[in-house]
TORROVEX-30621 format. One line per field, with one value per residue (C-alpha): x, y, z; residue in one letter; chain; residue number from 1. Coordinates in nm, 4 decimals, padded with zeros to 6 digits. Layout:
BEGIN
east c(X, ...) .
north c(Y, ...) .
up c(Z, ...) .
res c(a, ...) .
chain c(A, ...) .
n c(NUM, ...) .
This chain:
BEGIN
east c(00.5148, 00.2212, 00.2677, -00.0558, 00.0856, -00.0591, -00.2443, 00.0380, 00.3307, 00.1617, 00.1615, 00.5027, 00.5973, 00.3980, 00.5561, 00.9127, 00.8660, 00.6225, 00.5930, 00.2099, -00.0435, -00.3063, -00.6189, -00.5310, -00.6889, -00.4505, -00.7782, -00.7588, -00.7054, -00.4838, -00.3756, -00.2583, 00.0355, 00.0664, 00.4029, 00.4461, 00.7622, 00.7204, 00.9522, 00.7010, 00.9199, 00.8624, 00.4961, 00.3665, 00.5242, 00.3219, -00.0056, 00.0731, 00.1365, -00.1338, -00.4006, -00.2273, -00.3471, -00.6553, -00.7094, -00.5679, -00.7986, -01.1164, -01.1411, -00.7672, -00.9388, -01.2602, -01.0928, -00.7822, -00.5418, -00.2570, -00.0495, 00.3137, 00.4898, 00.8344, 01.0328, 01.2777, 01.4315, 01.4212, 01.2123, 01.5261, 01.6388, 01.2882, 01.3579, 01.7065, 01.6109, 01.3435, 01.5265, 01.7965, 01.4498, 01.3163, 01.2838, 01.3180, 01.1246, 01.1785, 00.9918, 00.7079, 00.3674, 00.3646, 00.5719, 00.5383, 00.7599, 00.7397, 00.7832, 01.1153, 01.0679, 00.8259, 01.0885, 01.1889, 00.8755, 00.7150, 00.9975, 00.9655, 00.8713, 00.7482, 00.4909, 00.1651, -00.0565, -00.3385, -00.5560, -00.4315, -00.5861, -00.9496, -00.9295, -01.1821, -01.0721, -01.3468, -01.2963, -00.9539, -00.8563, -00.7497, -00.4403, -00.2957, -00.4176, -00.2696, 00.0203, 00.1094, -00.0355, 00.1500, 00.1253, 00.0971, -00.2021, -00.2128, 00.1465, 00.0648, -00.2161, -00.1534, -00.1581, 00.0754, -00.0307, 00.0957, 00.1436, 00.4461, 00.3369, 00.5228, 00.5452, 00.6181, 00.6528, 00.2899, 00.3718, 00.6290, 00.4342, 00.1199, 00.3706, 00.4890, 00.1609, 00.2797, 00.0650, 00.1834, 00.2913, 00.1231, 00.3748, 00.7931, 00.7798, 00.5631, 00.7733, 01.1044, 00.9523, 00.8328, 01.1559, 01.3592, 01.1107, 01.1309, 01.5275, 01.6960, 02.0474, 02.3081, 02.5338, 02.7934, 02.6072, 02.5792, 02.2175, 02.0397, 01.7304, 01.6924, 01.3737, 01.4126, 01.5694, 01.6386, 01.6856, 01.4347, 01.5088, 01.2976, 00.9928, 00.9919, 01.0575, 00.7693, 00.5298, 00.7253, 00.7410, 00.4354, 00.2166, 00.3141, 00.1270, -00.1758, 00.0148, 00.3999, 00.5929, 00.9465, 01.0071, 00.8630, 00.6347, 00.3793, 00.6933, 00.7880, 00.4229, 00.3968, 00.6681, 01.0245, 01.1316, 01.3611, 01.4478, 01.4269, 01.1728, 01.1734, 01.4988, 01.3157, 01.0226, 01.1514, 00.9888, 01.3484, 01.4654, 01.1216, 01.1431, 01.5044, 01.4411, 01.1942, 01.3673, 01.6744, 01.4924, 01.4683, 01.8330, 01.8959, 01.7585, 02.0273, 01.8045, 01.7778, 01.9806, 02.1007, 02.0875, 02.0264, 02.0584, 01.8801, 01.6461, 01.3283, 01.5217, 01.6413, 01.3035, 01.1322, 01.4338, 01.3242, 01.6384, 01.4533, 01.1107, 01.0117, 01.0606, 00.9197, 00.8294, 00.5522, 00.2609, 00.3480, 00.5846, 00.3104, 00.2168, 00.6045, 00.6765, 00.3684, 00.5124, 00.8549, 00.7910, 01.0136, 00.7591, 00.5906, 00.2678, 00.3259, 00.1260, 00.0884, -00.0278, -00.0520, 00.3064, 00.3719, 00.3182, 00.6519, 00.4296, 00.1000, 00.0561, 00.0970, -00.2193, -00.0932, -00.1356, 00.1060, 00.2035, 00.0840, 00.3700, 00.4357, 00.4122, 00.2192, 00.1886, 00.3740, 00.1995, 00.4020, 00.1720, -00.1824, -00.4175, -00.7383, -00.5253, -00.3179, -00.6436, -00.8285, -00.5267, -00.4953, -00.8488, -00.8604, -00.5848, -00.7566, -01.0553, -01.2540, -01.2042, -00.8580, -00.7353, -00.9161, -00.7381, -00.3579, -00.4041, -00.5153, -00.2453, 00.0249, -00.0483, -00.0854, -00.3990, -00.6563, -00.6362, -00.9834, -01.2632, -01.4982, -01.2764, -01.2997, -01.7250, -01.6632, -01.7381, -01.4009, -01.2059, -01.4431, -01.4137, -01.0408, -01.0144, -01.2169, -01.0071, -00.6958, -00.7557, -00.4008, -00.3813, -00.6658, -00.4491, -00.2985, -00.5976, -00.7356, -00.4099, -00.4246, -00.8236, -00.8278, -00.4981, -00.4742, -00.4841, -00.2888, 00.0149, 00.2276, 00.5976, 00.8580, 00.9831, 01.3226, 01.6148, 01.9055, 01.6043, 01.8104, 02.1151, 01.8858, 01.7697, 02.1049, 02.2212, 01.9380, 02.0285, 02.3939, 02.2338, 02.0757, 02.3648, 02.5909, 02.3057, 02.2710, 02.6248, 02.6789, 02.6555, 02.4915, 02.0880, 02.1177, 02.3986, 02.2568, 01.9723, 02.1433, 02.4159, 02.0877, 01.8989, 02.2449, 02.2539, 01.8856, 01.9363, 02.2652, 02.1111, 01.7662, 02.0250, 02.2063, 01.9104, 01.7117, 02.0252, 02.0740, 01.6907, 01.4915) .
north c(-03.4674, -03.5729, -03.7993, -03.9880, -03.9577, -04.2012, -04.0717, -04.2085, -04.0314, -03.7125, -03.7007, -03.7901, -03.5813, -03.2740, -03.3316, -03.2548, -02.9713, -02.6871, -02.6197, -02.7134, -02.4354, -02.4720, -02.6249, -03.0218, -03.2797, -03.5585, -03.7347, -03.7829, -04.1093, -03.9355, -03.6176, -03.5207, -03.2374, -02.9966, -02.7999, -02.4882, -02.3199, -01.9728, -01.5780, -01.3750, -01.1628, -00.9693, -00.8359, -00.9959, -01.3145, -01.2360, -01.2024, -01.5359, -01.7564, -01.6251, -01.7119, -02.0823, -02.0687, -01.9844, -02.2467, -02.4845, -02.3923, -02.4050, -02.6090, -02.7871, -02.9149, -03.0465, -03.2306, -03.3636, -03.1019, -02.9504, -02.7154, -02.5797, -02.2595, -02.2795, -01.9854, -02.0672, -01.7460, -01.4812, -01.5795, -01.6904, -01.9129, -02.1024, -02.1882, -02.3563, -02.5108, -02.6493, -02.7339, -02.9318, -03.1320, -03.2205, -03.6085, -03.6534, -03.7140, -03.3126, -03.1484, -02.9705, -03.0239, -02.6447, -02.3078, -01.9603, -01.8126, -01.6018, -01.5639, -01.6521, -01.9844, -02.0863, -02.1823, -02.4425, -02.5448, -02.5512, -02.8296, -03.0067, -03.3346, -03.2752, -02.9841, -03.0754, -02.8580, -02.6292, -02.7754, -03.1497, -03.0475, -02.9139, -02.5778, -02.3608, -02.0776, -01.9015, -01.5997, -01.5586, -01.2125, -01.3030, -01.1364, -01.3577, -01.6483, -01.5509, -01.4678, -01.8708, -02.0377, -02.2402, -02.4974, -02.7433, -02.5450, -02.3714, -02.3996, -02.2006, -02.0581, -01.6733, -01.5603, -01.2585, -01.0869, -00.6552, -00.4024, -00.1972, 00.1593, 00.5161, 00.6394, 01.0000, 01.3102, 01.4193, 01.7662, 01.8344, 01.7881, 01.9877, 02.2887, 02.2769, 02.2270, 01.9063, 01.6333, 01.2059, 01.2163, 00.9663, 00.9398, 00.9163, 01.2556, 01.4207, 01.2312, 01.4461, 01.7538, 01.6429, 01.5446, 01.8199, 02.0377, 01.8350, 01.7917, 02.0486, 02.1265, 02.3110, 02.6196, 02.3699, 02.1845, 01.8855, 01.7410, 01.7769, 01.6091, 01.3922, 01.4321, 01.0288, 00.7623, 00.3728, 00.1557, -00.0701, -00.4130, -00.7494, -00.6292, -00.2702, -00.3754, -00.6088, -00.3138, -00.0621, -00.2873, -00.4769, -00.1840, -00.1122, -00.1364, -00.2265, -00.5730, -00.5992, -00.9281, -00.8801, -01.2661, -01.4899, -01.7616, -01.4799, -01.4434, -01.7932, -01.8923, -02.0878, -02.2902, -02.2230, -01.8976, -01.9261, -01.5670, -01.1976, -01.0347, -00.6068, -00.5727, -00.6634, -00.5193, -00.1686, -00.1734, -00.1358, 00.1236, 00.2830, 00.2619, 00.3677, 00.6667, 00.8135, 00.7037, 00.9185, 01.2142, 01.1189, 01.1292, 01.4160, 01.6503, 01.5793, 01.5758, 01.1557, 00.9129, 00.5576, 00.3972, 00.0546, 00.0243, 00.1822, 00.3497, 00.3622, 00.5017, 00.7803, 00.8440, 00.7831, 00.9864, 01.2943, 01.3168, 01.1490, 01.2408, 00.9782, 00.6085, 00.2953, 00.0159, -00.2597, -00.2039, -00.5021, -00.1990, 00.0712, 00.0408, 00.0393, 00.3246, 00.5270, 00.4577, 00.5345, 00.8502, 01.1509, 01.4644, 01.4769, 01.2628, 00.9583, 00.9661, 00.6542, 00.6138, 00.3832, 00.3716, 00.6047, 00.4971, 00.4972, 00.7361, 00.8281, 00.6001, 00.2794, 00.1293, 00.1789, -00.0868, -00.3017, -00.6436, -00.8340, -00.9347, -01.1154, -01.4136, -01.7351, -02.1018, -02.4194, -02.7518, -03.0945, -03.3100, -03.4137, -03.4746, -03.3076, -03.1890, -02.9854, -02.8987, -02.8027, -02.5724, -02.3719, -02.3358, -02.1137, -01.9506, -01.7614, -01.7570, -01.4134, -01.3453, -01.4495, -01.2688, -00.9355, -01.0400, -01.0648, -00.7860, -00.5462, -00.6620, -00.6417, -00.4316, -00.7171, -00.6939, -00.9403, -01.2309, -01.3261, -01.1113, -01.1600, -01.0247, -00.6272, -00.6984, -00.7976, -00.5095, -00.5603, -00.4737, -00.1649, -00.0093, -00.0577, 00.0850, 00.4002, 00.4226, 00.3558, 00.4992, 00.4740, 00.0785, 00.1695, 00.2448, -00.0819, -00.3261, -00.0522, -00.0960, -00.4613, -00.5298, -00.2304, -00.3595, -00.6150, -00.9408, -01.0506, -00.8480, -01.1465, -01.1414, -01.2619, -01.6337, -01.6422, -01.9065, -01.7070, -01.5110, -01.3165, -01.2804, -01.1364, -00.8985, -00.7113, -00.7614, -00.4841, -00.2782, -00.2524, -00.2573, 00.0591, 00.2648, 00.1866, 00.3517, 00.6490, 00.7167, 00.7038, 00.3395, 00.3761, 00.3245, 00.0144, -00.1053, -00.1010, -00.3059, -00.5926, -00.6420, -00.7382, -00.9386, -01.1361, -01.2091, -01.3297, -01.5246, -01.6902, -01.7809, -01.9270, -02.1157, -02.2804, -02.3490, -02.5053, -02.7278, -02.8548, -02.9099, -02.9385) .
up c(-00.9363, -00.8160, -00.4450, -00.2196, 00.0943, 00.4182, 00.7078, 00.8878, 00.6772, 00.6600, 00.9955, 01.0642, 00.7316, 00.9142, 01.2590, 01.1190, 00.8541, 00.8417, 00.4587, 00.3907, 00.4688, 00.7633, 00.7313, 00.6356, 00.8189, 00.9800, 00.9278, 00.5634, 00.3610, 00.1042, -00.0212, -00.3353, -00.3767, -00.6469, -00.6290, -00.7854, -00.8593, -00.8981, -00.9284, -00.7226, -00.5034, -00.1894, -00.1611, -00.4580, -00.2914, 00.0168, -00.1817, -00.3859, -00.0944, 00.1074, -00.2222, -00.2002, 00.1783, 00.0715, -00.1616, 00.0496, 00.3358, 00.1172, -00.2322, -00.1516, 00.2211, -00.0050, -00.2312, -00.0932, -00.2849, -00.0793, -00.3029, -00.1944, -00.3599, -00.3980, -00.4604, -00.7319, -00.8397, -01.0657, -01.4466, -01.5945, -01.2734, -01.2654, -01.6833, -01.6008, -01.3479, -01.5378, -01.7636, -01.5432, -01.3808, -01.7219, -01.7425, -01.3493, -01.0333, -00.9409, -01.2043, -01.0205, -01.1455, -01.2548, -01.2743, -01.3190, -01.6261, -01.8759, -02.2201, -02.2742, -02.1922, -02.4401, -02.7311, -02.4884, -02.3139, -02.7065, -02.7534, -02.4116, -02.4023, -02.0721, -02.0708, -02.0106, -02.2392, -02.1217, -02.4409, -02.2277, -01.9373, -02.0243, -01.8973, -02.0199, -02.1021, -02.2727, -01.9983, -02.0263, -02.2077, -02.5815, -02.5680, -02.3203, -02.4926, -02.8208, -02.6389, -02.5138, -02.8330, -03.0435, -03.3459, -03.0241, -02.8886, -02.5655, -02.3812, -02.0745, -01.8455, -01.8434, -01.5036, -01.4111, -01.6729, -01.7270, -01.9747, -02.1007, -01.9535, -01.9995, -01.6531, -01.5867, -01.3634, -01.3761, -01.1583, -01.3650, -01.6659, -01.5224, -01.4141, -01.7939, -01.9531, -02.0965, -02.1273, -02.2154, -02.5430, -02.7914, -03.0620, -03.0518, -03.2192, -02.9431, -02.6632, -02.8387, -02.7780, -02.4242, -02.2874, -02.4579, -02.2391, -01.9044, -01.9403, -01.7061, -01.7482, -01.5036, -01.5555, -01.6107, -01.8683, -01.6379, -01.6746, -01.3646, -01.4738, -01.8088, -02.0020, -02.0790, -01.9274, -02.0756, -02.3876, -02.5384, -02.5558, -02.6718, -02.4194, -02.5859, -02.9294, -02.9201, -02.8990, -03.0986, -03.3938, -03.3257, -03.3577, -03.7176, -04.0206, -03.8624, -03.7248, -03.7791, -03.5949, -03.5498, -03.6621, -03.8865, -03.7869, -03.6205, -03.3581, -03.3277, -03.2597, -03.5374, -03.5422, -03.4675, -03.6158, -03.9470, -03.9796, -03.8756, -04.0573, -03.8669, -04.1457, -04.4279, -04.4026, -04.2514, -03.9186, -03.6833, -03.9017, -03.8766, -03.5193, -03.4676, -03.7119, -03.4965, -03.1577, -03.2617, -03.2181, -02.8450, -02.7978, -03.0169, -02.7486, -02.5373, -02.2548, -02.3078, -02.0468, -02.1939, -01.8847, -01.8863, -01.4840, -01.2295, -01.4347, -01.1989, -00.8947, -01.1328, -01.1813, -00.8628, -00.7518, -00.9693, -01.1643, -01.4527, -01.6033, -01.7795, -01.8228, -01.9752, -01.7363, -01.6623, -01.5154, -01.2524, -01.0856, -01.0573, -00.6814, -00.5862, -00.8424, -00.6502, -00.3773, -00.3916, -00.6161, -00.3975, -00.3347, -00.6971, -00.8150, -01.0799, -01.4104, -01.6341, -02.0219, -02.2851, -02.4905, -02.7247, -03.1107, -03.3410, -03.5768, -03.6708, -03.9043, -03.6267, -03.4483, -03.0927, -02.8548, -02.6485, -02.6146, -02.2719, -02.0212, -01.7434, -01.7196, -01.7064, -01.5896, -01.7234, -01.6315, -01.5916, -01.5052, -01.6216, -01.3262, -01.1814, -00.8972, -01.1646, -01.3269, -01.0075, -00.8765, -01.2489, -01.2676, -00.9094, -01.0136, -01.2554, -01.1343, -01.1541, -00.7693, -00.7183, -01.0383, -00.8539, -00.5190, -00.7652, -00.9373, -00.6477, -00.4335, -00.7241, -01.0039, -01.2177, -01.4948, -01.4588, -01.7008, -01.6453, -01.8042, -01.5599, -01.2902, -01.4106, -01.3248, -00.9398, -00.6845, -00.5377, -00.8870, -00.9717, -00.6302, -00.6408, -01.0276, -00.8719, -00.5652, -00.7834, -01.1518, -01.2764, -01.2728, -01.5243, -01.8104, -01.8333, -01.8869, -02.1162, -02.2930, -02.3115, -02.3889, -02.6707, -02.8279, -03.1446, -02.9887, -03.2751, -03.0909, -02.9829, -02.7455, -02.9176, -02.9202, -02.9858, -02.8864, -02.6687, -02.5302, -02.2583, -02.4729, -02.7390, -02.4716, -02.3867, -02.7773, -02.8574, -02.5813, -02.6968, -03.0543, -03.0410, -02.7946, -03.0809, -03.3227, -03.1208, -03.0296, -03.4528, -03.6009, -03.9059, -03.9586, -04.1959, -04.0388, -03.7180, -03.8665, -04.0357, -03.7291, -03.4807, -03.7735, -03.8012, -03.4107, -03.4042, -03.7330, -03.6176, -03.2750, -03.4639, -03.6917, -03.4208, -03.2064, -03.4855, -03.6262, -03.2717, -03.1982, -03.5244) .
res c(x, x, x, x, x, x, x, x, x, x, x, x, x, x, x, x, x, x, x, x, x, x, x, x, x, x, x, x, x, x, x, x, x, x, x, x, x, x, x, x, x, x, x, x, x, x, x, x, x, x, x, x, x, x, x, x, x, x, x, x, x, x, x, x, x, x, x, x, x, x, x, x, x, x, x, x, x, x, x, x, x, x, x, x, x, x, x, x, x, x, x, x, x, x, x, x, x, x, x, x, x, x, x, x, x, x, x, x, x, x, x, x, x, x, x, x, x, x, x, x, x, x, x, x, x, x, x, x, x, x, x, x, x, x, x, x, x, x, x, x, x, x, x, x, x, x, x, x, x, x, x, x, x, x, x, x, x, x, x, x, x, x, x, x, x, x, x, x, x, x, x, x, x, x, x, x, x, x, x, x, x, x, x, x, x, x, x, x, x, x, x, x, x, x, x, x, x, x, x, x, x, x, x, x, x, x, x, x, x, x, x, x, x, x, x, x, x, x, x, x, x, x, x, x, x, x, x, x, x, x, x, x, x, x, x, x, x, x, x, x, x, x, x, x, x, x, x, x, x, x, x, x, x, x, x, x, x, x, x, x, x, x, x, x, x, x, x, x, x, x, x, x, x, x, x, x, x, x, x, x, x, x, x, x, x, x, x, x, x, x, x, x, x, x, x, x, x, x, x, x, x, x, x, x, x, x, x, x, x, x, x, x, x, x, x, x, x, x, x, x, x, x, x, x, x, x, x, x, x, x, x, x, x, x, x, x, x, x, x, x, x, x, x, x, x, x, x, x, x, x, x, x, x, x, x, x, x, x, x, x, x, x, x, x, x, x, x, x, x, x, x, x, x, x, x, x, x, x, x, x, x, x, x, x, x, x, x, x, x, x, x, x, x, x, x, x, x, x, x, x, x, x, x, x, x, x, x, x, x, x, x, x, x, x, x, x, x, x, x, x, x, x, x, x, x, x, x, x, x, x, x, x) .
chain c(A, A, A, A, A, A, A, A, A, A, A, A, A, A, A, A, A, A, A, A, A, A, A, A, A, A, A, A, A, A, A, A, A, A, A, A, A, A, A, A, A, A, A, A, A, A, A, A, A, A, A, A, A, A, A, A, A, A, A, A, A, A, A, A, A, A, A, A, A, A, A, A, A, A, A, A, A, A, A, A, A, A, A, A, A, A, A, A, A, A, A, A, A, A, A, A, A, A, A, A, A, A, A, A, A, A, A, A, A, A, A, A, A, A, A, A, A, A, A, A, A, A, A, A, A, A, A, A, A, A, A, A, A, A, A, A, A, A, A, A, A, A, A, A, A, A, A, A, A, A, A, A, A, A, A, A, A, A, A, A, A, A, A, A, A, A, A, A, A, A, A, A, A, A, A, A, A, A, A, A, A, A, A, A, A, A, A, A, A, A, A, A, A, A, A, A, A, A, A, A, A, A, A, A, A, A, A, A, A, A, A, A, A, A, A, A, A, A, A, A, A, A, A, A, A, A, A, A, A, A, A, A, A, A, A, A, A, A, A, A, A, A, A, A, A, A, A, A, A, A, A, A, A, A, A, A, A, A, A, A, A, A, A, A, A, A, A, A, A, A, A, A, A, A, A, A, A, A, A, A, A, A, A, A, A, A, A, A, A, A, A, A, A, A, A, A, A, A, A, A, A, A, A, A, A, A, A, A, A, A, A, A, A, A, A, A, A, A, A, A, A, A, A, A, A, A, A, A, A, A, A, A, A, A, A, A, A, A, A, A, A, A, A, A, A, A, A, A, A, A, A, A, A, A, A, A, A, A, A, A, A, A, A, A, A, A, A, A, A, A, A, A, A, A, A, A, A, A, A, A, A, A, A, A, A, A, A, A, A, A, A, A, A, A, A, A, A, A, A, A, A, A, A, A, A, A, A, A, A, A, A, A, A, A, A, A, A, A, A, A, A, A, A, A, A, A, A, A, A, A, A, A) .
n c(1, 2, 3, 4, 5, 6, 7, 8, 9, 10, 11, 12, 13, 14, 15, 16, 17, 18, 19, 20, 21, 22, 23, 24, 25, 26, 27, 28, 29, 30, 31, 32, 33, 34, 35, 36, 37, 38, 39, 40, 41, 42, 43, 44, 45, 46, 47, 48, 49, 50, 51, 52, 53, 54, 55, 56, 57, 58, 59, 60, 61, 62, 63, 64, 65, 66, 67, 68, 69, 70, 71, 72, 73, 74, 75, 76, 77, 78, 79, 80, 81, 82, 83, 84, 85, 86, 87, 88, 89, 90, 91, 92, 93, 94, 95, 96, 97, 98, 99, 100, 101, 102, 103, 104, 105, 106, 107, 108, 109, 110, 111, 112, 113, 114, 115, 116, 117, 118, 119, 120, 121, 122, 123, 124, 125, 126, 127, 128, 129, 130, 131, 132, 133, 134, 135, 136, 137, 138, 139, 140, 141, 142, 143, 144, 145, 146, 147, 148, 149, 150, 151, 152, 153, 154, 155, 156, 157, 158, 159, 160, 161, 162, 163, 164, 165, 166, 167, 168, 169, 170, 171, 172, 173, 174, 175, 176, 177, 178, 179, 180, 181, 182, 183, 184, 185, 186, 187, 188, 189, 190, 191, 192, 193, 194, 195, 196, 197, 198, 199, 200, 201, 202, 203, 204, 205, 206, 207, 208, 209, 210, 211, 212, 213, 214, 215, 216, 217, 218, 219, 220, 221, 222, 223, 224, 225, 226, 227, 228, 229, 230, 231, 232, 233, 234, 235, 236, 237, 238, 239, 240, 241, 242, 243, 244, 245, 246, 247, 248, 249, 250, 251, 252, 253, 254, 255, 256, 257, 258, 259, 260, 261, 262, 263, 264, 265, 266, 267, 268, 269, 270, 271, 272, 273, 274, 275, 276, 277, 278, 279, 280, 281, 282, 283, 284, 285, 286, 287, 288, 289, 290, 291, 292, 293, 294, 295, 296, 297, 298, 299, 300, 301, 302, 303, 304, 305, 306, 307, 308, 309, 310, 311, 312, 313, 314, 315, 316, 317, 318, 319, 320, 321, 322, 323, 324, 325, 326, 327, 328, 329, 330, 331, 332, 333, 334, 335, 336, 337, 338, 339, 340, 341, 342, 343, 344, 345, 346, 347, 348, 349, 350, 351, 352, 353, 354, 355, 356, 357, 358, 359, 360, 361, 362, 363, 364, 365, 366, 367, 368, 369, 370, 371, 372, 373, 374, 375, 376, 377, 378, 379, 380, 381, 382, 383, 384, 385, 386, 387, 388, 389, 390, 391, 392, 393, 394, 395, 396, 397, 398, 399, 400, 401, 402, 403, 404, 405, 406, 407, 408, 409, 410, 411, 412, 413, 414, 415, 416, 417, 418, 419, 420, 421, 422, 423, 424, 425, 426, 427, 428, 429, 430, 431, 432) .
């Protein structure tokens, strides 16, 4: 939470542990911390702490703002931990999560709403926005913000003539064509590798009907979920229809584990994956050149489109310090400086208009296809807000193996809407 520190303490605080960035003057009166808890990993680590330097240097020196990142684990690990803090002294004044923390943080008695704070955020893309808005108003500030791409084996595809398909029904006949099989029958290569799960689904189903939602309450956005609705109104079964062509090429891996080095390894073709792992996907890609487009549409007669992901940033406490720190965070430049140095799409508008961001785009075309994905999708595409968020994640997976190795369509269908409905029941009875 927010602490004044002394001349006098700072000093002695400084003398003992190196954790604030360069650039504070013993000089000053008082200095106000903002602590941020965040899941950035590894380079994208490196680029976040060096913008808190930054900021710290510049606007934090002005004002009397120092600001600490603290590395709190994976997504998941930062939301329990939350969690555990709420109603003490160690709740930070803001984290980095994602989605699946919003049922909780909607109920928190703790959260400090964006709407609280008087952020403007007339420039941040409208997807995001619509993507952390609740009946309480804005719960988060989206920051790492990335698209659900399909990545694949562009030489591959150019030596077959093959080109990203743009429908389930296209992606069949691609993979049965990129699938390479021994003398044996062992598969060498798979056309396809992975299994949807709440991230996938979001799109798949969301892009139905000109706007489908795979719960009630637009998603949970509205107020807690009371039901399911993808069973009732035909959009899973649509979806799993059309995704059982996939398998039934037999050139289709159900993975659910080390799906990218399969591909970035060769032995797969194609894969679904954020955007947020383009630059290490390019990187790591063994002798042939990556390709990226938009996802695939369950049919012909589905919009297209994709739901933002990422994540975003949970404020605990209400102060200009807060206000000040959120506010560069997504400002036009540093969004430019994020995304070019992660993958990550811009949240702010203005960002795509800076030199910087064009001249990378030009020098870097395929990180492209994701912010075209995002600003030319239905803002009203929303992820999905359920209780037992990770649980409901590996349920789908194990969901739709059972469907493709012969569980029935409808069957299929009403066991997944009775494990989201049982897990809304027993959050809402025990929180509501």
């Amino acid at each position: 939470m927010k602490k004044i520190f002394s001349a006098v303490l700072l000093i002695i605080f400084l003398s003992s542990v190196h954790v604030f960035a360069a650039g504070l003057r013993e000089s000053s009166s008082a200095l106000t911390e903002v602590e941020i808890w965040h899941s950035a990993q590894g380079s994208n680590a490196e680029v976040f702490d060096s913008i808190i330097e930054t900021f710290n240097n510049t606007i934090g020196k002005e004002k009397g703002i120092v600001a600490t990142s603290i590395y709190q684990g994976k997504a998941n690990d930062v939301l329990t931990k939350i969690n555990a803090a709420s109603g003490t002294d160690s709740l930070p004044d803001i984290a980095m999560m994602d989605a699946t923390a919003a049922t909780d943080m909607n109920a928190s008695d703790y959260l400090v709403t964006i709407d609280a704070l008087g952020i403007d955020t007339s420039k941040i893309i409208e997807c995001g926005l619509s993507s952390y808005t609740s009946e309480k108003g804005l719960l988060a500030l989206p920051f790492n913000a990335s698209a659900l791409l399909y990545y694949y084996n562009k030489t591959l595809y150019d030596s077959l003539g093959l080109s990203a398909p743009e429908t389930i029904d296209q992606m069949a006949y691609v993979v049965s064509k990129t699938g390479l099989a021994g003398s044996n029958g062992k598969l060498l290569r798979v056309g396809f590798i992975g299994i949807p799960t709440t991230f996938e689904l979001s799109t798949f189903i969301g892009s139905q009907n000109g706007l489908s939602y795979m719960l009630d309450n637009r998603n949970g956005h509205d107020g807690v979920a009371t039901k399911a609705v993808f069973g009732e109104e035909g959009t899973y079964k649509t979806f799993l229809l059309e995704w059982k062509k996939v398998f039934d090429t037999g050139f289709y891996s159900t993975a659910t584990t080390g799906t990218t080095e399969e591909f970035t390894a060769g032995r797969a073709a194609a894969m679904l994956a954020s955007s947020s792992k383009l630059a290490t996907i390019i990187n790591s890609a063994e002798g042939f050149e990556v390709g990226v487009a938009s996802v695939p549409m369950v049919n012909e007669n589905a919009t297209g489109g994709t739901v933002i992901s990422g994540g975003a940033l949970f404020a605990f406490s209400d102060n200009e310090a807060v206000k000040t720190v959120l506010e560069y965070l997504v400002s036009k430049d540093v969004q430019a400086i994020w995304s070019e140095g992660t993958g990550y799409v811009p949240v702010n508008t203005e960002s795509y208009e800076t030199e910087s961001y064009r001249s990378f785009l030009k020098e870097n075309p395929l990180y492209k296809v994701a912010s075209d994905a995002l600003l030319s999708s239905n803002p009203g595409m929303t992820n999905v807000w359920v209780p037992s968020a990770y649980s409901i994640y590996y349920s789908f997976q194990t969901n739709i193996i059972n469907y493709l190795n012969g569980t029935g369509v409808d069957e299929t269908v009403s066991e997944m809407e009775s494990i989201i409905n049982s897990a809304i029941k027993t959050y809402r009875e025990q929180n509501l």
